[in-house]
C-alpha positions in Angstrom: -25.4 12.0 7.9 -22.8 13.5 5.5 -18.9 12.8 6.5 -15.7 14.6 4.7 -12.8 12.6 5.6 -9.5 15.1 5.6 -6.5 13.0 4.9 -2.8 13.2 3.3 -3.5 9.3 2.0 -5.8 7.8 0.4 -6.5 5.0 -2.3 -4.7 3.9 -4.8 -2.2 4.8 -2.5 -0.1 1.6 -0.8 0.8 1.1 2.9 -0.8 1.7 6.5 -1.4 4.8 6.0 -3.6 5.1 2.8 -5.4 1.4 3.8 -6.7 2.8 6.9 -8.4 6.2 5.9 -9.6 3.9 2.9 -11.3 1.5 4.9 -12.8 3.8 7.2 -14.5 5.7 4.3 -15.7 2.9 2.7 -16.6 1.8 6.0 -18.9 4.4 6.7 -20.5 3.6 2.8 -21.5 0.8 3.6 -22.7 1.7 6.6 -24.7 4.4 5.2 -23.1 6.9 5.8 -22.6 9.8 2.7 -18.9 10.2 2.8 -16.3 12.5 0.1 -12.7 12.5 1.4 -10.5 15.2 0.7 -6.9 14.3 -0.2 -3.6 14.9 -2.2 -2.6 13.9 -6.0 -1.8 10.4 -5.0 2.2 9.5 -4.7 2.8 7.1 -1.7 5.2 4.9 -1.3 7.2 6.1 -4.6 7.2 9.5 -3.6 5.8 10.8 -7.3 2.3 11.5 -8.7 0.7 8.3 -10.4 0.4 8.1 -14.0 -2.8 9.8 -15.0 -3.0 12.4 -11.9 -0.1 14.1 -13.5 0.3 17.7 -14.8 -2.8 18.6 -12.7 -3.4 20.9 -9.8 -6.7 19.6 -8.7 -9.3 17.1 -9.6 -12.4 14.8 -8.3 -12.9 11.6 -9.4 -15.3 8.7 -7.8 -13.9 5.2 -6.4 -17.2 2.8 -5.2 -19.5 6.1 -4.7 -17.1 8.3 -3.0 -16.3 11.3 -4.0 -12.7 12.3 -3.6 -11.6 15.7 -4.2 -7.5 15.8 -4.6 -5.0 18.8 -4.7 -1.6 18.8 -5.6 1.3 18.1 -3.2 5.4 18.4 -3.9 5.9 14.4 -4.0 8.8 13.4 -2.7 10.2 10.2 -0.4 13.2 11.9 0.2 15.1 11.2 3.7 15.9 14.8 3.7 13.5 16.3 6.8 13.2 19.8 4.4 11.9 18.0 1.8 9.7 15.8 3.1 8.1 19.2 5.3 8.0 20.9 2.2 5.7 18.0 1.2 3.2 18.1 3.9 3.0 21.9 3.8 2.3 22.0 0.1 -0.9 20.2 0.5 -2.0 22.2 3.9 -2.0 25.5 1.1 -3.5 24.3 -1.8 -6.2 22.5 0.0 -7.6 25.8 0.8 -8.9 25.9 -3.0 -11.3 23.4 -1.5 -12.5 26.4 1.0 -14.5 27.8 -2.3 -17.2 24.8 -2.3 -19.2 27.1 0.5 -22.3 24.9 -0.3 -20.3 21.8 -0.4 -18.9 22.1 3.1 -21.9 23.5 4.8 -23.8 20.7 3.7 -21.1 18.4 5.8 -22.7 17.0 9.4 -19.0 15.9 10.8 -15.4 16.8 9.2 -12.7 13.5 9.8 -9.3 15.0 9.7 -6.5 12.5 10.4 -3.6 13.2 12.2 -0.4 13.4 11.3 0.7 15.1 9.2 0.1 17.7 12.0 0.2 20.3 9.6 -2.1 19.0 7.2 -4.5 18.4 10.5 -3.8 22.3 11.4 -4.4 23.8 8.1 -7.7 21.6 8.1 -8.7 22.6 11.2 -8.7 26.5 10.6 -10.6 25.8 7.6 -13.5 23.5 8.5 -13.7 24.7 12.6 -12.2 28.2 12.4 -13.5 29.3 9.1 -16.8 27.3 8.9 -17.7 26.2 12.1 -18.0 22.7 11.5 -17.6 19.6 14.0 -13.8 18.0 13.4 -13.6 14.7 14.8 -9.6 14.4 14.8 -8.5 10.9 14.0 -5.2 10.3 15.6 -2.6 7.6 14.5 0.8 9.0 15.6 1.5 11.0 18.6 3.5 14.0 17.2 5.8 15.9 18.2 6.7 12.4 20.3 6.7 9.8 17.4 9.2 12.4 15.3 11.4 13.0 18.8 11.4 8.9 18.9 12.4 8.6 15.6 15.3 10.9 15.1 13.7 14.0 13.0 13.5 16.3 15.8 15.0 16.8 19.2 13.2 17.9 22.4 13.3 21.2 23.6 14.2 22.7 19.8 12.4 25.5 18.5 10.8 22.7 15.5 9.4 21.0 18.5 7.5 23.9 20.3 6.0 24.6 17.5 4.7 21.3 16.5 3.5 20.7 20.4 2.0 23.9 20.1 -0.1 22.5 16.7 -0.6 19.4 19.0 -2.8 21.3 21.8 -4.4 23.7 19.0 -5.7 20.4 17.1 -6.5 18.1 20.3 -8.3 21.3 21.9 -10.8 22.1 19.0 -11.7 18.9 17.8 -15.4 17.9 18.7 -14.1 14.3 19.2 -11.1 12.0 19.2 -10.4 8.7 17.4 -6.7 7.1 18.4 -5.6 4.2 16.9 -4.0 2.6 20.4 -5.2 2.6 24.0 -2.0 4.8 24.2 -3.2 7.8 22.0 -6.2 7.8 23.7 -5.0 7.9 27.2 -2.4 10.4 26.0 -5.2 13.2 24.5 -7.4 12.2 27.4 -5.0 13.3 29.5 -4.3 16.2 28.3 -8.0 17.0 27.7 -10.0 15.3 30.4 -13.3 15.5 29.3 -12.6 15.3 25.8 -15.0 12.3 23.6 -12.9 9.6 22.7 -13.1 6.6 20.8 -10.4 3.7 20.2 -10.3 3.2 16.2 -8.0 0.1 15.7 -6.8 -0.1 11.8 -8.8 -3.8 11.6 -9.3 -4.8 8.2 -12.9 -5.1 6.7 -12.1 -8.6 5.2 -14.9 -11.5 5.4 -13.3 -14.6 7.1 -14.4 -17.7 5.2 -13.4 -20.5 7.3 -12.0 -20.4 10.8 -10.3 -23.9 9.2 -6.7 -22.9 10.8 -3.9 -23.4 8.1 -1.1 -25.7 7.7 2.0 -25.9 7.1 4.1 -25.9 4.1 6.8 -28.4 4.2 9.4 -25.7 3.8 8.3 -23.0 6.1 7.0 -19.5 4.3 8.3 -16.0 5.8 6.6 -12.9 4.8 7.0 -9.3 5.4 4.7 -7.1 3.3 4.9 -3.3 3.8 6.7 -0.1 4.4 10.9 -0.4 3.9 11.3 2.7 6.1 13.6 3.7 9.1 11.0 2.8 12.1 10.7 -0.8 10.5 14.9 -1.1 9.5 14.2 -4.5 8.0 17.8 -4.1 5.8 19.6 -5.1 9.4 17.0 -7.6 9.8 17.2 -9.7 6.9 21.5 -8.6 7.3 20.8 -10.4 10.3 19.1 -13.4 10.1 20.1 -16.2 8.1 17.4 -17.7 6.7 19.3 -20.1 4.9 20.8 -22.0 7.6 17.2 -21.9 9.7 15.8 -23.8 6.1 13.1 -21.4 5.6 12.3 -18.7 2.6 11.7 -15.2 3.3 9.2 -13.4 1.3 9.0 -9.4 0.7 6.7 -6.8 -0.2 6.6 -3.3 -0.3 8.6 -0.3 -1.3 10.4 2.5 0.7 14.0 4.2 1.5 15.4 1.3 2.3 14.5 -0.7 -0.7 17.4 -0.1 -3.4 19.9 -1.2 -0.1 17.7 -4.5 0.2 17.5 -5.6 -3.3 21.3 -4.9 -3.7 21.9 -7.4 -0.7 19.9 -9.8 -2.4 21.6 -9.7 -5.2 25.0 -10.4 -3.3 23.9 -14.2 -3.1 21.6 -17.4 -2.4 19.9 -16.5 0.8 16.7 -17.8 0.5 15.1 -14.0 0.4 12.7 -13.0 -2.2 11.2 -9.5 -3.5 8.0 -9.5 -5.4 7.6 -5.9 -6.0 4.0 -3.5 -5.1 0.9 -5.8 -4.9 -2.6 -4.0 -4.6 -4.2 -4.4 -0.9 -7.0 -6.6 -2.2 -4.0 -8.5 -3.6 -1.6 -9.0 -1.0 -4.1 -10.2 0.9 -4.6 -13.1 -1.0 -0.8 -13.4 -1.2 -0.6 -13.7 2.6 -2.4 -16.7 2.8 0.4 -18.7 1.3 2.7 -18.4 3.7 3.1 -19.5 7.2 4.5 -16.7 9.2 4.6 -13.0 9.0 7.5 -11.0 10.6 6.2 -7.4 12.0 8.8 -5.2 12.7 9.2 -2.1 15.2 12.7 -0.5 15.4 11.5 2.3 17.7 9.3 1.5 20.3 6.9 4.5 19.8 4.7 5.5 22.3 1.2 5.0 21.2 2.1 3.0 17.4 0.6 -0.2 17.1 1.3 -1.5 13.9 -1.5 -2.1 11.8 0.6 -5.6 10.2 -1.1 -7.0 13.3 -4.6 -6.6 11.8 -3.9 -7.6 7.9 -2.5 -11.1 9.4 -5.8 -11.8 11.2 -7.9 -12.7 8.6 -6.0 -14.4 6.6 -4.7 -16.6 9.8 -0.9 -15.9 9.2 0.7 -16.3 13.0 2.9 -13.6 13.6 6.5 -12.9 14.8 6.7 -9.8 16.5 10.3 -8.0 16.4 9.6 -5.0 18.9 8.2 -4.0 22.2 5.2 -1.8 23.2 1.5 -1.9 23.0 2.0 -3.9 19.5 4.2 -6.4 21.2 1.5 -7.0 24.0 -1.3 -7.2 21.6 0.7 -10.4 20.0 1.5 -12.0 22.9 -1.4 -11.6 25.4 -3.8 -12.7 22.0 -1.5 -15.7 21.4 -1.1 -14.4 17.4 2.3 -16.2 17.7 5.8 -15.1 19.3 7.6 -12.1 20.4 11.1 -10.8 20.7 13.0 -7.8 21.4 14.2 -5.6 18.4 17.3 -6.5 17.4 18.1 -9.4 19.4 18.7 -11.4 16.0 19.3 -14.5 17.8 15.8 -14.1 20.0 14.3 -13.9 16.5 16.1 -16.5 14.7 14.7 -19.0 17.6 11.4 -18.2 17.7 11.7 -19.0 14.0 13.4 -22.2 14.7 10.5 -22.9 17.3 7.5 -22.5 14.8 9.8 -25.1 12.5 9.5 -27.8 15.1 6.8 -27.1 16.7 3.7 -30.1 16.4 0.9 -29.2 13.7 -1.6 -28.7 16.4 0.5 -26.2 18.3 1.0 -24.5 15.1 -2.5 -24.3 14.1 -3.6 -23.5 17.5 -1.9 -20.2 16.4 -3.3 -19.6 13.2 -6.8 -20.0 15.1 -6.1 -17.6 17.5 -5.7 -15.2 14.7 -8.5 -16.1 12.6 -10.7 -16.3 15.7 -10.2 -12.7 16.9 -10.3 -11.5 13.1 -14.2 -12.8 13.5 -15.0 -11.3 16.7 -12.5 -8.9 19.3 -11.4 -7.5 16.3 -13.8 -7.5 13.4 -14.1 -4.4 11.6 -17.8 -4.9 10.8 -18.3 -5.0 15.1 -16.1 -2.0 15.4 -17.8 0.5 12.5 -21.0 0.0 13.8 -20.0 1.4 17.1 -18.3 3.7 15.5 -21.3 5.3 13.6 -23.4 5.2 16.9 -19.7 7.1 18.3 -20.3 9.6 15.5 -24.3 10.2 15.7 -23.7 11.0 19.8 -24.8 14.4 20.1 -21.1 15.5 22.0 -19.0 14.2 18.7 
């Protein structure tokens, strides 16, 4: 079977978003699978092109036997909505120089197109379904129009909104095949399309456990928060909030985003027992992770259908989690015992759960970490998952 993977994101990209379509093509690799991904000039989180992908239009390169075929986008991680539109639709035109590989595509069993951006998923759409007839198996982390109308970037009823429901239906009603990344996405499309093949894709992490050992404790306990500084994680009121000084614990960051000149400016104000250590590489963060003791996952907006995929990059490395949010996220940590949950923004909720994991016995502790480690190796193992996957895939109705 041959695969193109359709995607805004990909490697050396950082975050979520690049780490999951990366995974899932390599994935498929390994699994046998013949796989090229088509993608953008890689920019994400900085919001400008790498160093040697500049001054280019287009180009193909090959990362561990992939082919990847990129095409330049406007780079930008501007809060301004224009902008960041501008980006999206850049890369749903000059894709279409891709349309030219007649051969190339026609040679393709399935086409992966993840969703959103909902434009890029569009544009991709008429090209590979519309234009060549192929089977698009839509891969569905985000519920937009919902997700932006939850977050602030577009209000219900407007005309921006019609249209983007309208993209909604158009991609969701010629796809082959659905994967959603929550049970909530694929209730959502399966309600809308009853009928329609569906398959839940979690964003697990194809990491090998090595010991289901749990960890202990350092003597002073070890915070972490390792990803996206954005608006729907808000983790400048959270560390505003919470004083990690007086609770006699360190809190470690990672990560880059909107947020991050604000954050490093309050750091700089005083001692507060808060650290940044810049952009790590995935393989490397996760062997950062194991150091600490606890991982703080923030949601600011409960969005319908958003799990985040934190949950799954603490698994492995056996890092009990403390969930700031609500939702199907929030559930996952709590009905897996992964560690403790509170509301976002009640500060104080968080501050004692902290204080709770500080006093808490070893064995209560590590009955945590286990948990994690535990479901890392089998209710959520990504080797499990990908095969079913590729059986998903081969099913003559994908």
């Amino acid at each position: 079977m041959k695969v193109l993977i359709v995607s805004f994101y990909y490697e050396p990209e950082l975050g979520a978003a690049p780490s999951r379509i990366t995974n899932l093509a390599k994935g498929l690799k390994a699994s046998g699978v013949d796989v090229d991904v088509l993608t953008c000039l890689p920019n994400y989180p900085k919001g400008r092109i790498f160093d040697g992908y500049r001054r280019r239009f287009s180009m193909k390169e090959t990362i561990d036997g992939i082919n990847v075929f990129r095409y330049w986008t406007y780079a930008t991680v501007s809060k301004n909505p224009f902008k960041r539109v501008f980006s999206m639709t850049s890369y749903a035109m000059t894709m279409w120089r891709f349309a030219f590989k007649r051969k190339l595509i026609k040679g393709y069993d399935r086409v992966i197109v993840q969703s959103p951006p909902i434009m890029v998923a569009a544009s991709a759409m008429l090209l590979f379904k519309k234009l060549y007839g192929k089977r698009v198996v839509l891969n569905v982390s985000d519920l937009w129009p919902g997700s932006a109308v939850e977050l602030g970037f577009v209000r219900k009823g407007s005309i921006s909104f019609k249209v983007l429901s309208s993209l909604e239906r158009f991609i969701y009603r010629n796809s082959a095949a659905v994967m959603g990344q929550s049970n909530e996405i694929v209730e959502h499309v399966g309600g809308m399309f009853p009928g329609k093949p569906l398959f839940l894709y979690l964003n697990l992490q194809p990491q090998n456990v090595p010991s289901f050992t749990p960890k202990a404790r350092n003597s002073t306990l070890k915070v972490v928060y390792a990803g996206l500084f954005g608006v729907a994680q808000d983790m400048l009121s959270l560390i505003k909030s919470v004083d990690f000084k007086s609770l006699g614990v360190e809190m470690h960051l990672y990560g880059g985003g909107n947020q991050l000149d604000d954050i490093l400016s309050y750091i700089k104000e005083g001692d507060k027992n808060i650290w940044y250590h810049g952009y790590v590489s995935k393989q490397q963060i996760n062997e950062e992770l194991k150091q600490y003791d606890l991982s703080i996952i923030p949601l600011a907006v409960s969005i319908y259908g958003a799990v985040p995929s934190k949950i799954f990059d603490l698994l492995p490395a056996g890092v009990p989690i403390l969930f700031s949010g609500s939702g199907e996220g929030a559930a996952t940590v709590a009905e897996n015992g992964f560690g403790l949950v509170s509301k976002y923004g009640d500060y104080k909720a968080l501050e004692e759960n902290i204080r709770r994991f500080t006093e808490m016995s070893d064995a209560e502790y590590s009955s945590y970490s286990a948990n994690c480690l535990n479901a890392a190796g089998s209710k959520f193992s990504f080797a499990m998952q990908m095969d079913k996957f590729c059986k998903f895939l081969r099913e003559p109705g994908c």
